[in-house]
N, C-alpha and C positions, 0 to 999 in steps of 0.2 A: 507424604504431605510436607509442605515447606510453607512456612510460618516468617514472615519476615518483619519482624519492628526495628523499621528506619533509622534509629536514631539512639539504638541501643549500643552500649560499645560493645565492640566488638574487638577485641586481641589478638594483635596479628592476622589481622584480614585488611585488604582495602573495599575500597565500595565503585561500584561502579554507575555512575551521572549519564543520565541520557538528558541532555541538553538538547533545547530548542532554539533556534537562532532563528535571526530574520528571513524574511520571504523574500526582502527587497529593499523594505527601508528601513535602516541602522538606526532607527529611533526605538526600535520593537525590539531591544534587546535590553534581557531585562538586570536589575541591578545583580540578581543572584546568581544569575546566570554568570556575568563577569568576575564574582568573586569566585566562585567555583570552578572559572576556568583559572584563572589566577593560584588558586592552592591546588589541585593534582599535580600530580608527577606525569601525568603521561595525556595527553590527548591526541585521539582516537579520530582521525578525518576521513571523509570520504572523498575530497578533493585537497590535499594538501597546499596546493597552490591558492584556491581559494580561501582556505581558512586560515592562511598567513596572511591576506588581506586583511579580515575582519578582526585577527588578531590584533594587528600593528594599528586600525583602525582605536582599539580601547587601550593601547598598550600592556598588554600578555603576550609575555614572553616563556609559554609551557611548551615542553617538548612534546614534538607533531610525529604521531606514526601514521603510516597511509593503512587504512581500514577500507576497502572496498570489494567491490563482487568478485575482482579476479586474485584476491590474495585470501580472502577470509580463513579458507579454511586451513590454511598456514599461520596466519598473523593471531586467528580466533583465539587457538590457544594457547599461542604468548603470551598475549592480553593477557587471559584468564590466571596461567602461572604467573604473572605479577600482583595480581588483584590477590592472589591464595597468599603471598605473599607478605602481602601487607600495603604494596599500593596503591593508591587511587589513581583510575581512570574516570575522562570525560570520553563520552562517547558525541560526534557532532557528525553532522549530515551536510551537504550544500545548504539547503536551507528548506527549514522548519523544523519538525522533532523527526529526530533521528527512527530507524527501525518501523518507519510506515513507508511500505512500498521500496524496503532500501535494505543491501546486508545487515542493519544495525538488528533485525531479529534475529540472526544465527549469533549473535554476540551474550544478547541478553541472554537469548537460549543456554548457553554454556554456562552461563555464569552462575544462574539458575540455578541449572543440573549441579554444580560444585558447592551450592549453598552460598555463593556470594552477594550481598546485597547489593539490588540495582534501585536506585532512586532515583524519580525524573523531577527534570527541573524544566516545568512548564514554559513555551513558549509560542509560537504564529506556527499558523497552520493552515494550509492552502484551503484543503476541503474543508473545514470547519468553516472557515472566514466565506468560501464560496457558500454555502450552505447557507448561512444566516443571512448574508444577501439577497439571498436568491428570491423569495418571495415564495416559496414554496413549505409545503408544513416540514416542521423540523423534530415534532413531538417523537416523532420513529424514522430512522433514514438507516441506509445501507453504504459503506464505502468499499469498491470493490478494487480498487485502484489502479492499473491500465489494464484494458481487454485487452483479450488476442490479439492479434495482429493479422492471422490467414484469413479472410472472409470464411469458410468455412464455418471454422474455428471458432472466432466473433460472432456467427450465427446461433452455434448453437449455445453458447454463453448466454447469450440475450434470449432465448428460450428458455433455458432454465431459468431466468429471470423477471419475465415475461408478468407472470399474477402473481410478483411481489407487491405487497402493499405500502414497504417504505418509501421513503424519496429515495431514491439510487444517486450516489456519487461517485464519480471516477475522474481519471486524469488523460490529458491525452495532450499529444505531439501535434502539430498544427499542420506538420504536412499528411496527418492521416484524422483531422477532426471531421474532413465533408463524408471523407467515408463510413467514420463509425457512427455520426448522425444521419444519414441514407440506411446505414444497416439497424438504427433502433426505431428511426419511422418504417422503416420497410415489416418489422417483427410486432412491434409493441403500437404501430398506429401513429398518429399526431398529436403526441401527448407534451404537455409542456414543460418546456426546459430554462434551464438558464446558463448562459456560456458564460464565465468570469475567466480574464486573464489578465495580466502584469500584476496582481493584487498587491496593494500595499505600493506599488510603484506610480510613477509620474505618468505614465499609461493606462493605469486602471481603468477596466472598462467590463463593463457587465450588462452580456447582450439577452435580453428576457423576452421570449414570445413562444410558438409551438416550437416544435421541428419541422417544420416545413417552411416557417416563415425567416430561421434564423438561416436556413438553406437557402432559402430565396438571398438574403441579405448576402450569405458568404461568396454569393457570385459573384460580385462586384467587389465585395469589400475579404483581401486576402488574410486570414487566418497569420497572423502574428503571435511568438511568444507560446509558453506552456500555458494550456488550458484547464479548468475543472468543469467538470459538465455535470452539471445539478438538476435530474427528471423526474417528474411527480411518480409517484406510483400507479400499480395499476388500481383503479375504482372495484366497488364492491363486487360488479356485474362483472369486469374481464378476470377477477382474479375467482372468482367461482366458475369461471368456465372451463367445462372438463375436457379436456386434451391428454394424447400419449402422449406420455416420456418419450425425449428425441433417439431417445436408444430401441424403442419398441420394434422396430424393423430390421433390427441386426443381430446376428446369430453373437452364440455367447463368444464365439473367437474373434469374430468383428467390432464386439462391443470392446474386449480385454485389448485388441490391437490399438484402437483409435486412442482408448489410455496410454497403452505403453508407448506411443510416436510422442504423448506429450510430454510424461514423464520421463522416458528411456528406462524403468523400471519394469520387468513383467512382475513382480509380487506385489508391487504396488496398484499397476496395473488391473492386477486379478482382484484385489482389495475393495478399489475404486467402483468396476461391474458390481463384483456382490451387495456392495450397500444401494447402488441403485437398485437392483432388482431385489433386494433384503431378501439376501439368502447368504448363507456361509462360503467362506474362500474354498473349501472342501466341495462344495457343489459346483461352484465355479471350475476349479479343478476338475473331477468327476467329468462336469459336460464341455470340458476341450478336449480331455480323453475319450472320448463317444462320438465326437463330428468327425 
């Protein structure tokens, strides 16, 4: 168990700031935010170049390590040995809060695990900001943040997801937005959605109708800029409707394989089956030795 009070000193440890920055427009950046980047010793970017921009923008002048997907698990635990240390790190993203959808999770992760304290420092947030928008209920939502990319793959995502009853929110690329809304009207029906993108910027634009109607629209009018797509959930009637699990037709080697291509793990893989079919890694086992 790991108990963490924020604001307790702490002796020779530093803290580790998961800072939220703008989406878009450098007004959304808030006063703590700047004094926090201003006092660490070390900040933590996932675009160095860009976050020298938004620096020089408020005048902070903190030294910048590059923190992203293809160094983390190098860089992670330098971080971390500085923070055990005693100094403070800001953690920042391109823009909104760090660690959704981005390496800044395997960061917090560590820091975690070593007992160091992570405190965020609230800021803009694509899928939240798209959410309240959206015109859709927000009482209960899901953020799943970018599908698959294989059509396959995306198919069967949005199956399992199929008679969920929250709002569903995700993020998408504009050169694959006509395809993953053909692939959640083709699954889930003509349920309605809300496409928001530039947000926060001189662009903003948030397109509200089914998915069929905002498909009709994207024919003519090209898909610009990152998107959030914000879709109702399913109603009482589809999400009681009884269907197999997309795994029902495949032997337990076929079900362990189609895991392990996504993960490249087979123990993970084999993990993955069992909880679907709720039975033990051990019978999992068991019946790949028997096919």
């Amino acid at each position: 168990m790991n108990i963490q009070r924020s604001y307790e000193e702490r002796r020779g440890q530093g803290t580790l700031y998961v800072v939220g920055t703008p989406i878009g427009n450098l007004e959304d950046m808030t006063f703590r935010a700047i004094r926090v980047l201003k006092e660490v010793d070390w900040i933590a970017a996932e675009d160095t170049r860009q976050t020298r921009k938004l620096l020089a923008h408020f005048g902070i002048s903190g030294r910048l390590v590059s923190y992203r997907e293809h160094n983390r698990r190098k860089i992670g635990p330098e971080l971390v040995d500085r923070l055990a240390e005693g100094q403070s790190v800001a953690l920042v993203s391109d823009a909104g809060m760090p660690a959704i959808s981005d390496p800044g999770y395997d960061l917090v992760r560590l820091a975690v695990e070593r007992g160091v304290a992570v405190v965020p420092i609230p800021g803009a947030n694509a899928a939240i900001s798209a959410l309240v928008v959206s015109g859709l209920p927000t009482d209960r939502f899901l953020f799943v943040g970018f599908l698959p990319r294989e059509p396959k793959t995306l198919r069967e995502e949005l199956e399992k997801l199929k008679r969920e009853r929250a709002t569903i929110v995700c993020y998408e690329a504009p050169h694959r937005l006509v395809r993953t809304l053909e692939a959640m009207r083709d699954v889930w029906g003509d349920r309605p959605v809300a496409l928001a993108r530039e947000l926060s910027k001189k662009n903003e634009e948030v397109m509200r109708g089914t998915l069929g109607e905002c498909l009709d629209r994207l024919k003519t009018h090209e898909p610009r800029g990152e998107y959030c797509i914000v879709v109702r959930g399913a109603e009482a009637g589809e999400a009681q409707e009884e269907e197999a699990p997309w795994w029902a037709n495949l032997s337990v080697a076929e079900h362990v394989a189609h895991y392990e291509r996504q993960c490249g793990d087979r123990k993970e893989a084999m993990r993955r089956a069992a909880a679907d079919r709720n039975v033990s890694r051990r019978d999992i086992y068991n019946a790949l030795l028997s096919e």
